[in-house]
C-alpha positions as CSV (number, residue, x, y, z in Angstrom):
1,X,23.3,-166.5,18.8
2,X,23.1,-162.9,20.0
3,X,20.6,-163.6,22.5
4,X,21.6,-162.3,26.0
5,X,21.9,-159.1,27.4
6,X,25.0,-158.3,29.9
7,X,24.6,-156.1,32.9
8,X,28.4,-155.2,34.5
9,X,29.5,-154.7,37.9
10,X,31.7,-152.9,39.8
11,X,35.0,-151.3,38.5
12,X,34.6,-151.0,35.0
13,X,35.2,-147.3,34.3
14,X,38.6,-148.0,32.5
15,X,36.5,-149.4,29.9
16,X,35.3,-145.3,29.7
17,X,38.1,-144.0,29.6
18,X,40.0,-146.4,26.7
19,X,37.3,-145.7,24.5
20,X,37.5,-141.8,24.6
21,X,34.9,-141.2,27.3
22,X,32.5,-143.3,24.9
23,X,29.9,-145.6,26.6
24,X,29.0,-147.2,23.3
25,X,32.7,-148.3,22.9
26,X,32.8,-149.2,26.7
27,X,30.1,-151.6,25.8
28,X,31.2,-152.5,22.7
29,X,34.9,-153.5,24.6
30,X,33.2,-155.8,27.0
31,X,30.5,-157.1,24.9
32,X,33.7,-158.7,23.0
33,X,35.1,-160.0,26.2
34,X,32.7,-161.5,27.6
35,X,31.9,-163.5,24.4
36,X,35.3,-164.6,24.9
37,X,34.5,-165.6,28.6
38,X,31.5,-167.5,27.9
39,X,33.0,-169.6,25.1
40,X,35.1,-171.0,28.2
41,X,32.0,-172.4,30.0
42,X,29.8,-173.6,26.7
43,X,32.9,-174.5,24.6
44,X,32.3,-175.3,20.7
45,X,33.0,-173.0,18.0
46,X,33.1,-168.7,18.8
47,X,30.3,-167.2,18.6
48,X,28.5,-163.8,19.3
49,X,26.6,-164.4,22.6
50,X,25.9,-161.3,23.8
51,X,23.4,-159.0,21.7
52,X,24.9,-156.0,24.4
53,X,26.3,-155.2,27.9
54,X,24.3,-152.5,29.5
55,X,27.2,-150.0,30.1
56,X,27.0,-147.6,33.4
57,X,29.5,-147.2,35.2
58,X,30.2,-143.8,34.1
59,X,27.1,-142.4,35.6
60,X,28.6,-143.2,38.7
61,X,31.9,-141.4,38.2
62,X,32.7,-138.0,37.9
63,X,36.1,-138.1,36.9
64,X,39.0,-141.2,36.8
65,X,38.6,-143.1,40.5
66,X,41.2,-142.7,42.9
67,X,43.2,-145.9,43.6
68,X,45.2,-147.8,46.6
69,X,45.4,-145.1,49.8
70,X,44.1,-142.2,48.1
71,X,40.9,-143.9,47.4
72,X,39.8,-144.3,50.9
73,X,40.8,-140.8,52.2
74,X,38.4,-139.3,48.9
75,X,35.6,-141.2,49.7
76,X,32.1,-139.7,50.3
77,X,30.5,-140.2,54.1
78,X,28.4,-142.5,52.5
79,X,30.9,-144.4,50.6
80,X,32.6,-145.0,54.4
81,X,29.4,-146.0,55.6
82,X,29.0,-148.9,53.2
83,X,32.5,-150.0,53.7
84,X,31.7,-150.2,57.5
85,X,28.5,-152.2,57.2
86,X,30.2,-154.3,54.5
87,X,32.8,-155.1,56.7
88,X,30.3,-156.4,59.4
89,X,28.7,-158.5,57.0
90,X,32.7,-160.2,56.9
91,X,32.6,-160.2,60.5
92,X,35.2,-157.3,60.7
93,X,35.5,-154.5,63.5
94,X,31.7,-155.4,65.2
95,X,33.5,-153.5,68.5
96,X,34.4,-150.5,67.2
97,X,32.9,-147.5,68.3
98,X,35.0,-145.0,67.4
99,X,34.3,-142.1,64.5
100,X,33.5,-143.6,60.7
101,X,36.5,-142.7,59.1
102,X,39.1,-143.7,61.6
103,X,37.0,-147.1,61.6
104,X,37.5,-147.3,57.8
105,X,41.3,-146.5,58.1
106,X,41.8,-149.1,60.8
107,X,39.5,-151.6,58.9
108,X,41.7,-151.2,56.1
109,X,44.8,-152.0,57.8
110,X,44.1,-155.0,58.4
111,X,42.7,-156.2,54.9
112,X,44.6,-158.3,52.6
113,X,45.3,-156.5,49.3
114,X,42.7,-158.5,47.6
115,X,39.8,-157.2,49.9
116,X,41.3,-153.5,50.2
117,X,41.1,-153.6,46.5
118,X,37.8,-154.9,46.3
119,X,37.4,-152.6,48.7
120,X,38.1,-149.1,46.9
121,X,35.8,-150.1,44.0
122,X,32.7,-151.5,45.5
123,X,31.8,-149.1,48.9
124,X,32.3,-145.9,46.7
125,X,29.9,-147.5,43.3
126,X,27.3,-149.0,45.8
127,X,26.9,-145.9,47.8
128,X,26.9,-143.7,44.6
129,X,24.4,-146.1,43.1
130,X,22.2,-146.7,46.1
131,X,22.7,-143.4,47.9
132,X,22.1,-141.0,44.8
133,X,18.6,-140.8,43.5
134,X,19.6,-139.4,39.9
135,X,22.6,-141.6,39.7
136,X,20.4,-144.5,40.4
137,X,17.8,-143.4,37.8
138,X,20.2,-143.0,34.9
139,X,22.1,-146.1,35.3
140,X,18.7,-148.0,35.3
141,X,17.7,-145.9,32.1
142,X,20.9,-147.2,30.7
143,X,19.8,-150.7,31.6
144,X,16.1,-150.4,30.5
145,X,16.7,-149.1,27.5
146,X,19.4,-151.8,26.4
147,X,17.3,-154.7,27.0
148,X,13.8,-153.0,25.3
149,X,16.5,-152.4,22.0
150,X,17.4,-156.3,22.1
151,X,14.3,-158.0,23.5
152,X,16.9,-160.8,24.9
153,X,15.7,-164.1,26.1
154,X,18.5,-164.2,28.8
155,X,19.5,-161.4,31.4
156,X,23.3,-162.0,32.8
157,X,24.0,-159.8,35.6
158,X,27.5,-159.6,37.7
159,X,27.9,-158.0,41.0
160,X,26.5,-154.5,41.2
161,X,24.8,-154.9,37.9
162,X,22.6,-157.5,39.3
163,X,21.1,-154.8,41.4
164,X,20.7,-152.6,39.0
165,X,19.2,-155.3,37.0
166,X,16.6,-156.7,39.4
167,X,15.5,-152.6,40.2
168,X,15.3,-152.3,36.1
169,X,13.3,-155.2,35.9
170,X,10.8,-154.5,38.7
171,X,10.6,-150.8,37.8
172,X,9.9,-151.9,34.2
173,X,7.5,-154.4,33.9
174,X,6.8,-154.6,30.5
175,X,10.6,-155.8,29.8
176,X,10.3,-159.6,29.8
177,X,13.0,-161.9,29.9
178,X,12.7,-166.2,30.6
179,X,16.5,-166.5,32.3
180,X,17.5,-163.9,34.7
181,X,21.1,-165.2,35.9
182,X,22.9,-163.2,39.1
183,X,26.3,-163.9,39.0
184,X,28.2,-163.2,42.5
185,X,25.2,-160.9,43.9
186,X,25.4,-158.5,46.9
187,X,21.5,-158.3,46.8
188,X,21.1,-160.3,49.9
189,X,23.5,-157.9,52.2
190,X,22.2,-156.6,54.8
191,X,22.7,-153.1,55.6
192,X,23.9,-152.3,52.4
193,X,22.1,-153.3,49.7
194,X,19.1,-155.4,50.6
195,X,17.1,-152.9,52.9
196,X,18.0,-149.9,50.2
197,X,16.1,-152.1,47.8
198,X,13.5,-150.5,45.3
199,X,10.6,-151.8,45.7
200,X,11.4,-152.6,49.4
201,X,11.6,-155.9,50.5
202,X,8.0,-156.6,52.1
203,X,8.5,-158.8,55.8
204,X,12.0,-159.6,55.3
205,X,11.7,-161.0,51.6
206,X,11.8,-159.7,47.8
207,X,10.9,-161.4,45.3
208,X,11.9,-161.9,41.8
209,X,10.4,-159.2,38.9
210,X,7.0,-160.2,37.7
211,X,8.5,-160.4,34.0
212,X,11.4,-162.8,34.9
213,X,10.0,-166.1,34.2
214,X,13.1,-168.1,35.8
215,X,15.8,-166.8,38.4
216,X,19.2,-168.5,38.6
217,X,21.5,-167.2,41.3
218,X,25.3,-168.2,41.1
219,X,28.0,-167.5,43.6
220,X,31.8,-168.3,44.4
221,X,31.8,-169.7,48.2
222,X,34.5,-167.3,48.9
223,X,33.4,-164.0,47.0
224,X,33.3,-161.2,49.3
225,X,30.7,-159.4,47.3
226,X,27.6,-162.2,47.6
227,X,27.3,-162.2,51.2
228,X,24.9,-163.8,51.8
229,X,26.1,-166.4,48.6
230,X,22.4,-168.1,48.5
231,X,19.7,-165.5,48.1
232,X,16.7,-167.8,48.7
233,X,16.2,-167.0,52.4
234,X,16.2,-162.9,51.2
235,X,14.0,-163.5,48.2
236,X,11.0,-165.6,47.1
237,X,11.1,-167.0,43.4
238,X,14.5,-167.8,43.3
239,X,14.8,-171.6,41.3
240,X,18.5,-172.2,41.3
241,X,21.1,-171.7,43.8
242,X,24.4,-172.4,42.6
243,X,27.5,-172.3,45.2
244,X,30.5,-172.8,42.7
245,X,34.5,-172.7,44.1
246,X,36.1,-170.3,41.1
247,X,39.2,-169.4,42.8
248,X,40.7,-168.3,46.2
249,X,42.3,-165.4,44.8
250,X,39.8,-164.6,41.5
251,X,36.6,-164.9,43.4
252,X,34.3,-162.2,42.0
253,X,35.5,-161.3,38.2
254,X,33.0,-161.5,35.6
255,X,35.6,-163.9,33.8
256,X,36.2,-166.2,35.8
257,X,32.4,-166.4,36.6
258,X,31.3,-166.3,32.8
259,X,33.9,-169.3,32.6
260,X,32.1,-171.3,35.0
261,X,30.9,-174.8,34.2
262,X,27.8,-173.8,36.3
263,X,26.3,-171.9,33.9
264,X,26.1,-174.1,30.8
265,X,23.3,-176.5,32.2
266,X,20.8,-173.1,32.1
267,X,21.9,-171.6,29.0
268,X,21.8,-174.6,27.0
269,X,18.2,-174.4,26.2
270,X,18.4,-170.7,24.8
271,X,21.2,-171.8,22.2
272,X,20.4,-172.9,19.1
């Protein structure tokens, strides 16, 4: 079965890089893992799953990233900004009134290393995503244009790539899809995502794409990306919620989500 279409999140411009700056071997390179990490959760013999992965995270790159200290003191105003906000969705620094980068600087102190490195990937990809028109525009062409080549029953989308998904889908409403499945989804965080939406949420709700005949949303209790973890008080048409326990440490990769017992129950009907 080749049936599904993936849509990455954050951090996966190394996939770039390994294949010679080539998104089609990017895609290629995770299309073949995440086979593998779906085989974990629907067991049986290996199979293809995925017909593609929607590959963008170069268009929201313009060179290797930075990483650990040096991250943070590159980052764009607006990158800081969404690290700020993101960090009052945790509950972090509410207080502080001092300038935006000393706040980040003193927020980060006081992270644990698996939030500062969640950290460094996600503020500067969100901002660059939600914060740049043309950026925004070619990473949902990317997206569009992968599931109008594949005409996939089923829509997987992890982290960022859920919002780029949901904006694809609504901005598109000719692509039609019967499974749309968010898999540890920042769409329902306020002051960073949710209000930045396209279209814009109408009295305090979205609301799922007009072609998406079914909405599953699945999140790890503990990932620091889905905050909120349930999305049906932010949007209307969601069927499932799913609040899953993955792993106190490995809370937000796509393998660990991919893996999840959670998601064979919904998938099950689209295999043959």
């Amino acid at each position: 079965m080749a049936g599904i279409v993936g849509v990455h999140g954050i951090g996966k411009y190394n996939y770039y890089v390994a294949a010679g700056n080539s998104a089609t071997g990017a895609a290629e390179a995770m299309r073949l893992k995440w086979d593998r990490y779906l085989q974990a959760a629907l067991g049986g013999e290996g199979r293809a799953y995925f017909s593609e992965v929607a590959y963008f995270s170069h268009l929201l790159h313009d060179g290797r990233p930075k990483e650990g200290p040096q991250a943070f003191a590159a980052m764009q105003g607006s990158a800081h900004q969404v690290l700020v906000d993101w960090a009052r969705n945790m509950g972090l620094g509410e207080r502080f009134t001092g300038a935006l980068k000393l706040f980040t600087g003193w927020l980060l102190a006081r992270l644990d290393s698996r939030s500062a490195a969640f950290a460094s990937l996600f503020a500067p990809e969100v901002a660059a995503y939600l914060t740049d028109p043309a950026r925004r525009e070619r990473c949902q062409e990317a997206v569009r244009d992968t599931i109008r080549k594949h005409s996939p029953r089923v829509v997987i989308a992890h982290s960022l790539g859920s919002v780029v998904a949901y904006e694809t889908l609504w901005a598109n409403p000719d692509l039609e899809v019967d499974l749309l499945i968010t898999l540890g989804s920042p769409l329902g965080m306020r002051n960073v995502v949710f209000e930045r939406l396209l279209p814009a949420p109408i009295n305090g709700l979205g609301s799922r794409p007009a072609g998406v005949k079914r909405w599953v949303n699945i999140a790890d209790k503990d990932d620091i990306a889905a905050i909120p973890p349930d999305l049906c008080g932010s949007f209307t048409g969601v069927d499932v919620e799913e609040l899953v326990n993955l792993d106190w440490i490995d809370f937000h990769t796509a393998e660990k989500y991919l893996g999840c017992p959670a998601l064979d129950p919904h998938l099950r009907p689209f295999l043959p």
